[in-house]
C-alpha positions in Angstrom: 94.7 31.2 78.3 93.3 27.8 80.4 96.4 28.1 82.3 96.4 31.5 83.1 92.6 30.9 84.1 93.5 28.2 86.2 96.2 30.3 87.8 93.7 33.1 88.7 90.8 30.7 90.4 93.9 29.2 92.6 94.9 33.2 93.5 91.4 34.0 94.6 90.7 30.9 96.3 93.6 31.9 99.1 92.9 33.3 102.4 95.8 34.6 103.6 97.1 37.6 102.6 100.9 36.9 102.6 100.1 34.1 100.6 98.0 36.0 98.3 101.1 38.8 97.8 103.3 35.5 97.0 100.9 34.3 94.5 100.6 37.5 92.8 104.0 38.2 92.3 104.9 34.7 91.7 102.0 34.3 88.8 103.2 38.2 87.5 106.6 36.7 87.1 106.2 33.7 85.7 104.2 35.3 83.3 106.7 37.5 81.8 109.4 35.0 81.1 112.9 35.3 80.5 112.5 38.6 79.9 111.5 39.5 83.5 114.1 41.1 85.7 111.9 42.0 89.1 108.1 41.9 90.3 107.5 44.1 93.9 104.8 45.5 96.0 106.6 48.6 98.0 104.3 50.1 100.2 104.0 53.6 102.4 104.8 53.0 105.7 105.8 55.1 108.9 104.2 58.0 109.9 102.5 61.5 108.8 106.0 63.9 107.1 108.2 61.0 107.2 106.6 58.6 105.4 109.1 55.4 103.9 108.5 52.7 101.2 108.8 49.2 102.4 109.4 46.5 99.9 106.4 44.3 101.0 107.7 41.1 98.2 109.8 40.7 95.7 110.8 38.2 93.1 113.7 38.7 90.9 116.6 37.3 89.1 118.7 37.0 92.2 116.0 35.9 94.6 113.5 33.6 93.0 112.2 32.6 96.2 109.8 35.3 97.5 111.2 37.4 99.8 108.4 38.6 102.7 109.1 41.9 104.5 106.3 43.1 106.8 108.2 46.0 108.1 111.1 44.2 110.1 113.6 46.7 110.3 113.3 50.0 111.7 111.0 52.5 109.7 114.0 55.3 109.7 116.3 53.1 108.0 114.3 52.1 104.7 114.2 54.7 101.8 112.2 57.9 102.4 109.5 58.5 99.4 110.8 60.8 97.5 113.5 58.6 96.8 110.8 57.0 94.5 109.6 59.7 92.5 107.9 57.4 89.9 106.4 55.4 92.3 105.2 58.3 94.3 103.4 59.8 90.7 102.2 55.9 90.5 100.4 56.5 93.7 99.7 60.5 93.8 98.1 60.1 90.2 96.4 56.5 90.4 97.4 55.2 87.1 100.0 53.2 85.1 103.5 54.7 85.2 106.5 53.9 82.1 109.9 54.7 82.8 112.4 53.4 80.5 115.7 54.7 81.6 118.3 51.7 82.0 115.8 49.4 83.2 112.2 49.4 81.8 109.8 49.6 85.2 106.1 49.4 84.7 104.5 50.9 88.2 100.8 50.0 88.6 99.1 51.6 91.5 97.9 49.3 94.1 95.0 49.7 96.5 93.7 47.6 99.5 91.6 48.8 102.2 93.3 46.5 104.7 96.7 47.5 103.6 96.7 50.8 101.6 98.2 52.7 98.9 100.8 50.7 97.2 103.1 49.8 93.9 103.2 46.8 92.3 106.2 47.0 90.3 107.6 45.4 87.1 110.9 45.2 86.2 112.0 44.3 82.6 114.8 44.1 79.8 112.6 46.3 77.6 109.2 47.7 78.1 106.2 45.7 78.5 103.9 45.4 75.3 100.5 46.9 75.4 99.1 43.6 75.3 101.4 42.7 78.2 100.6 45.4 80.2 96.8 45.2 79.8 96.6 41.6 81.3 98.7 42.7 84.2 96.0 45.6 84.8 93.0 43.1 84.7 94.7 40.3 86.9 95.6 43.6 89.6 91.6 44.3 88.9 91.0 40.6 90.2 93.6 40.9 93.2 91.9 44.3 94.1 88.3 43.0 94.1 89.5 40.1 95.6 91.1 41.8 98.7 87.3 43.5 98.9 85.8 40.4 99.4 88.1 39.5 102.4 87.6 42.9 104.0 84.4 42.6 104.3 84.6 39.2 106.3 87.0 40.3 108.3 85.9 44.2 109.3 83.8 46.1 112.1 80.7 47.0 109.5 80.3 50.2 111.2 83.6 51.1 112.3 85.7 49.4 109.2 88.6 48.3 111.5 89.7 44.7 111.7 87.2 42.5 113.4 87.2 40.1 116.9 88.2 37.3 114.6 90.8 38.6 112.8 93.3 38.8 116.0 94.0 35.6 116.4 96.0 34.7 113.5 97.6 38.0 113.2 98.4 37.8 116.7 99.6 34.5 116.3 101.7 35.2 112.6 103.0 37.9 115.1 104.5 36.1 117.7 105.8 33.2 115.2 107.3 35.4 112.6 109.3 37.2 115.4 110.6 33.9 116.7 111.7 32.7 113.8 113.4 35.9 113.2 115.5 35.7 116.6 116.1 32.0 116.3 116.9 31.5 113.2 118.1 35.1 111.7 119.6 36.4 114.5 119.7 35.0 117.5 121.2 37.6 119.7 118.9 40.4 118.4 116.7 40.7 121.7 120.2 42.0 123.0 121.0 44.8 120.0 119.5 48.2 120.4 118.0 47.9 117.0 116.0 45.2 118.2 111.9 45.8 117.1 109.5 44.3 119.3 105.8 43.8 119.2 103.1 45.4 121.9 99.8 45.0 122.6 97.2 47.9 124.0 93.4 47.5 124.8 91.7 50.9 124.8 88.2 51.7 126.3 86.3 54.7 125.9 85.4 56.3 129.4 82.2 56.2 130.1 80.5 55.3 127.0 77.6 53.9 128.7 77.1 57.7 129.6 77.0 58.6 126.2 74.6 56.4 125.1 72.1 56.8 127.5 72.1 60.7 127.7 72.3 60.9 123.6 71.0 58.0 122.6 72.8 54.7 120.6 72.9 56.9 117.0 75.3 59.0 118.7 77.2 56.7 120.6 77.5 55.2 117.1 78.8 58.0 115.7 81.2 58.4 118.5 82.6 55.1 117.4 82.9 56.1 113.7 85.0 59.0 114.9 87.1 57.5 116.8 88.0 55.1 115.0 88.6 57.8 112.6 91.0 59.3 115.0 93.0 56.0 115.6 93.8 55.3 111.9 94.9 59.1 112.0 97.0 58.4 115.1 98.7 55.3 114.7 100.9 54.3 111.8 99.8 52.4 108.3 101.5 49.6 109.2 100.0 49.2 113.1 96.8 46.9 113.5 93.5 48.3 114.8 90.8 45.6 116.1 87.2 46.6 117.3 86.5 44.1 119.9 83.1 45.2 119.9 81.2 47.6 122.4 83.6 50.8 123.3 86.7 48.4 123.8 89.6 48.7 120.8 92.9 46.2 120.5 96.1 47.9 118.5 99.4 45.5 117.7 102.2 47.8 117.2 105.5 47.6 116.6 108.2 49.4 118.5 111.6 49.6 119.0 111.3 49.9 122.8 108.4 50.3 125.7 109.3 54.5 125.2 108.2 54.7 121.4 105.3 52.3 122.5 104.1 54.4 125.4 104.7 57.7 122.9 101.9 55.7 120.6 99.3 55.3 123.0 99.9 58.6 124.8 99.6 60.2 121.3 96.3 58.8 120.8 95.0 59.5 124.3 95.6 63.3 123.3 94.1 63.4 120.5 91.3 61.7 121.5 91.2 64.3 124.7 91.4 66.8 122.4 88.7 66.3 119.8 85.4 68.0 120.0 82.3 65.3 119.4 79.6 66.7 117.8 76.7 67.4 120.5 78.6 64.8 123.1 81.9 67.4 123.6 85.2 65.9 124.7 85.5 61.8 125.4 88.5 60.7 127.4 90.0 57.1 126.3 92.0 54.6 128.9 94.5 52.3 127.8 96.6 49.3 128.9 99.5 47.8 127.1 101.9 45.3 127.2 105.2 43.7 125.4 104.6 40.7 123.4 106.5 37.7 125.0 107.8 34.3 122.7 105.6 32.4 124.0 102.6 34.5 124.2 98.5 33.4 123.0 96.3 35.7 122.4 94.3 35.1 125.9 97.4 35.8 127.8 98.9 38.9 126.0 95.2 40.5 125.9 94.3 39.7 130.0 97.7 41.5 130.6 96.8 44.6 128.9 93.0 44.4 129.8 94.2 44.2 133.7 96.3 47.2 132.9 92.7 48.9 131.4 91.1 48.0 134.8 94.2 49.8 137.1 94.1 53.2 134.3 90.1 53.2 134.8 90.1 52.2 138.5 92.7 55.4 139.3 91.0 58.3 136.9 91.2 57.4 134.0 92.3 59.2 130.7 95.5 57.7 131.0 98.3 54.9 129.6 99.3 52.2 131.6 102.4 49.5 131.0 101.2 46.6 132.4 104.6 45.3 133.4 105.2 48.9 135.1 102.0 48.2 137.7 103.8 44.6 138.0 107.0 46.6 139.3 105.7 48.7 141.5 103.1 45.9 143.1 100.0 47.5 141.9 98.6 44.5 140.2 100.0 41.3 140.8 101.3 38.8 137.7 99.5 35.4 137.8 101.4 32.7 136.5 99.3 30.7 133.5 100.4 27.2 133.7 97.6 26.4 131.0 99.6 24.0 128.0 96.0 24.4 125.5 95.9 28.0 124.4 92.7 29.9 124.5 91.5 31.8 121.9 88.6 34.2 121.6 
């Protein structure tokens, strides 16, 4: 019991959230023994009638070493849900679900704002004891208040997206993960049509300073709300959505090409053209975006996209710029950054 104690204080006292999955898993499966065949989190991912699950981590008898998967390959090729139908019930129903066919699984449901619905599953030669299965539930119980507790330090209290801060390191986690990937993985995947690539937009609501001073800030606030509604609606589960404060919104995606990426944004802009604000009426949004390059910081890859902002509010508005498009066609001009330090915000 003093061990497993021990174990728990070092699980909470993490910061990262990769590193907290690891722990998890790796505690989960130590914990079980010999007996223990697999311990997963899968995850939902994709979008809205073609949803997929996503083996987030796993730790089994042929890979004892974690293996990390934050969505890598394309979304169409992973398994589609109902390929899982246990794990869907795990998920649809919120509770515990036994299935004890040729291989005992043990599905707890999993929930973290920042992430999601999710399975944490548990593989095993034969079916986990009550006892067993009761500690697993209150050590999930620790994990899901735990996860809580790091929302709230790193979320928009009104708007509940990722905060300022946040970008950084998942910027940077980003940009290195993908790197490492290419160099080390596959090295000529920039040149395969499968390749997945990373973009940044900025968006700014048009002429929220309008809104506030005709209706007042309670309204403009509530403006936000909804439209931050609307972006977790309109982008996938697995896209990040950042308030940068005031009416200006950051969103890392991850696309297959600058077509799907442009489809992401556009998709937004409609809906956001579309929706009906109570007592304000229709609120346009402009964005600027831009592909994520190897050696990118935060301060670069964000300026490029906020430049493409300025041209798509500068010529009308309510519309989706690529930056390197206006750098094509001479409309705004690429400065070289020959700054070694990177700047952060």
């Amino acid at each position: 019991m003093s061990n497993l104690v021990h174990r728990i204080a070092d699980l909470i006292g993490l910061r990262d959230r990769d590193e907290l999955d690891v722990a998890l898993t790796r505690l989960t499966w130590e914990l079980l023994g010999p007996g223990a065949k697999s311990v997963a989190i899968l995850r939902p991912v994709g979008e809205e009638g073609d949803m997929r699950w996503s083996t987030r981590i796993r730790f089994s008898t042929d890979q004892v070493i974690p293996a990390l998967n934050p969505v890598q390959e394309a979304v169409g090729n992973l398994p589609k849900l109902a390929d899982y139908p246990h794990h869907q019930a795990t998920i649809r129903g919120g509770h515990v679900c036994r299935h004890h066919g040729e291989r005992a699984l043990t599905l707890f449901p999993l929930s973290a704002e920042h992430e999601g619905l999710g399975v944490f599953e548990v593989e095993t030669e034969v079916p986990l004891l009550p006892e067993a299965e009761n500690t697993l539930a209150s050590i999930l119980r620790i994990y899901h208040n735990f996860q809580g507790l790091l929302d709230y330090g790193e979320r928009d209290t009104l708007t509940n997206l990722l905060n300022r801060k946040t970008f950084d390191g998942a910027f940077l986690k980003t940009t290195l993960g993908a790197n490492a990937r290419e160099t080390l993985d596959m090295p000529d995947r920039r040149e395969s049509p499968g390749f997945s690539s990373h973009w940044l937009g900025v968006i700014d609501i048009d002429h929220f300073k309008r809104v506030n001073d005709s209706f007042g800030h309670l309204i403009g606030d509530e403006v936000l709300i909804l439209m931050a509604r609307l972006m977790r609606s309109s982008f996938r589960c697995q896209d990040s959505i950042y308030r940068f404060g005031g009416e200006e919104f950051a969103v890392l995606v991850q696309c297959e090409g600058e077509f799907d990426a442009r489809a992401a944004f556009e998709r937004f802009r409609q809906n956001a053209e579309q929706h009906s604000f109570p007592q304000v009426g229709h609120i346009t949004v402009s964005t600027g975006f831009t592909a994520l390059r190897p050696d990118d910081t935060p301060s670069e890859a964000f300026e490029r996209a906020d430049k493409a902002v300025y041209h798509a509010k500068g010529n009308g508005r309510n519309q989706v710029c690529n930056h390197a498009d206006l750098v094509a066609t001479g409309e705004v001009v690429e400065t070289d950054n020959p700054n070694t330090e990177a700047e952060f915000f």
